[in-house]
C-alpha positions as CSV (number, residue, x, y, z in Angstrom):
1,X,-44.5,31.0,-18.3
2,X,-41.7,29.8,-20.3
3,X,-38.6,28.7,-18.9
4,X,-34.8,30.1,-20.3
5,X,-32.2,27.5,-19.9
6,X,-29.1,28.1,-17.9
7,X,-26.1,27.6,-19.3
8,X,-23.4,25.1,-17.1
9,X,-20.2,27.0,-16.7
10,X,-17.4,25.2,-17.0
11,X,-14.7,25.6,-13.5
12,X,-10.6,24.7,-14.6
13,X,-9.1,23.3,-11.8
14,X,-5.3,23.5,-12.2
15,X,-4.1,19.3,-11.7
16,X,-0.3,20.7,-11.8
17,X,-0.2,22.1,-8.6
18,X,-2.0,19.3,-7.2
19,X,0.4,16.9,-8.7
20,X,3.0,18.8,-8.0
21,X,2.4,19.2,-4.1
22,X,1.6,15.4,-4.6
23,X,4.9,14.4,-5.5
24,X,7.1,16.5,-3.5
25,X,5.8,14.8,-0.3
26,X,6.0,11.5,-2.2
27,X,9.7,12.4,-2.6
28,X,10.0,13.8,1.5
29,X,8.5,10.8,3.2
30,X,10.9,8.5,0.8
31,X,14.3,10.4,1.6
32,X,13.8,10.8,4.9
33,X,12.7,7.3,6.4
34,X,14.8,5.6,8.8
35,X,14.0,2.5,9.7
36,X,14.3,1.2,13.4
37,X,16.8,-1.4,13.8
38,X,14.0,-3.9,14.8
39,X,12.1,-2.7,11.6
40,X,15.4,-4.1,9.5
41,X,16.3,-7.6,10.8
42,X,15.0,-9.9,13.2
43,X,15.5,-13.1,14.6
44,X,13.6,-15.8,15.0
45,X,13.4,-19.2,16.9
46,X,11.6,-21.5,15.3
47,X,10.3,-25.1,16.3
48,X,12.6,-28.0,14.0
49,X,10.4,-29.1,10.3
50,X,8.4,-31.9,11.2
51,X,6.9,-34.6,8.8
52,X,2.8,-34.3,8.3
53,X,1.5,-37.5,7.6
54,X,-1.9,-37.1,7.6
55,X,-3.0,-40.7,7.5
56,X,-0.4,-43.0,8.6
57,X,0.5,-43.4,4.7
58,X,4.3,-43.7,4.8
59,X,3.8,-46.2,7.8
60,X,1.5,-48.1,5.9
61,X,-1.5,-47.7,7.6
């Protein structure tokens, strides 16, 4: 019993419309985004700097 050999057929998937689709919601989600106001600018209290001196160099010890 011999066996034929099936030959693979080849499928085209169109990439353009993918693309396409792809970038127009790129393009929505950019143009429409509003930030919230706390998303823009923010403040923040912070403690003052403080020297690290990890072994007592600059006092000489």
């Amino acid at each position: 019993m011999k066996l034929e050999k099936t030959r693979a057929e080849s499928v085209a998937v169109p990439v353009t419309p993918m693309l396409d689709m792809a970038f127009q919601l790129l393009t929505f989600f950019i143009l429409t985004y509003q930030p919230m106001p706390s998303e823009v600018q923010f403040s923040m209290n912070l403690l003052p700097a403080v020297d690290y001196d990890p072994g007592g160099i600059a006092q000489g010890g």
